[in-house]
C-alpha positions as CSV (number, residue, x, y, z in Angstrom):
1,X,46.8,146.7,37.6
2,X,45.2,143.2,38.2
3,X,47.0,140.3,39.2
4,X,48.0,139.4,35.9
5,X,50.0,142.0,35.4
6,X,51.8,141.2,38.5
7,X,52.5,138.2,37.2
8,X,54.1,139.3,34.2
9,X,55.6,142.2,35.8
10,X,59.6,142.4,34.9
11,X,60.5,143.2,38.5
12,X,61.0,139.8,41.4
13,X,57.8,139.0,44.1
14,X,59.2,139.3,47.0
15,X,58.5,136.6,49.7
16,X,55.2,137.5,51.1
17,X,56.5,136.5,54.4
18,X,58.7,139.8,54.4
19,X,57.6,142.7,56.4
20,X,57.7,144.8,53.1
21,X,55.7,142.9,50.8
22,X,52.3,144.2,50.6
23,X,53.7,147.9,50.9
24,X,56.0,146.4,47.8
25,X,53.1,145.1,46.4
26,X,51.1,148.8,46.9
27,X,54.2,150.7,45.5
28,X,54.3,148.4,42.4
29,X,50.9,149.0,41.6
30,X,51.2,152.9,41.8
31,X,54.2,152.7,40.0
32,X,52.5,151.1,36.5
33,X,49.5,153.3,37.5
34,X,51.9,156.1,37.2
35,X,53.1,154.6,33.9
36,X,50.1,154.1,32.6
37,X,49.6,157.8,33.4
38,X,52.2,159.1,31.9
39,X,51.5,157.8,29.0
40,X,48.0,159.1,28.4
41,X,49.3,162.5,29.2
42,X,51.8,161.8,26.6
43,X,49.3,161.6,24.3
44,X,47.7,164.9,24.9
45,X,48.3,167.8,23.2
46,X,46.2,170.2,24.6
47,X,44.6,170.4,28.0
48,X,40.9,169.8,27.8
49,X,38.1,169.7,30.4
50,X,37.9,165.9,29.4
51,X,41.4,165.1,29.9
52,X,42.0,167.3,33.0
53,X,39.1,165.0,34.9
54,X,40.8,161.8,33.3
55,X,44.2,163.3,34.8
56,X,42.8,164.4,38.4
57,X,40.6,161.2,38.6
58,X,43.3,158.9,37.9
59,X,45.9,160.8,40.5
60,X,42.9,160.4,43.1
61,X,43.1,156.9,42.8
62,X,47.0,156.9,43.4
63,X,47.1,159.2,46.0
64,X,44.8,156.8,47.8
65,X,46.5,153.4,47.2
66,X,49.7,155.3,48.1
67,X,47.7,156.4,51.4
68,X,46.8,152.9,52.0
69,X,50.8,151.3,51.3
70,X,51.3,154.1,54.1
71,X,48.6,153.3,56.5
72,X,50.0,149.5,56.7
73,X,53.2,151.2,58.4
74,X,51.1,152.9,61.1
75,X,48.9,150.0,61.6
């Protein structure tokens, strides 16, 4: 998701002043990712090398963008 999509997202920016927003702003993104995801597996009617690697490679990326929207608690 680039920041035009956020920009034409149907959901309100929060005030980036907000202790929430860029963990908002993280969760968002996942959340079209997941979408997005969802889908491409729709899509699929059998499982296939090909699209298993698409699948993993794409959860990858969420699992570390949602491992970052965690990290900014912590920090």
């Amino acid at each position: 998701m680039n920041n035009n999509d956020l920009l034409n997202a149907d959901y309100p920016i929060p005030d980036p002043a907000w202790d929430y927003a860029q963990i908002w702003h993280h969760s968002q993104r996942v959340n079209a990712e997941l979408q997005v995801l969802f889908q491409y597996m729709a899509t699929i009617e059998n499982a296939t090398p090909e699209a298993d690697a698409e699948i993993k490679a794409k959860l990858d990326s969420i699992g570390q963008q949602l491992n970052t929207a965690r990290r900014l608690i912590d920090s």
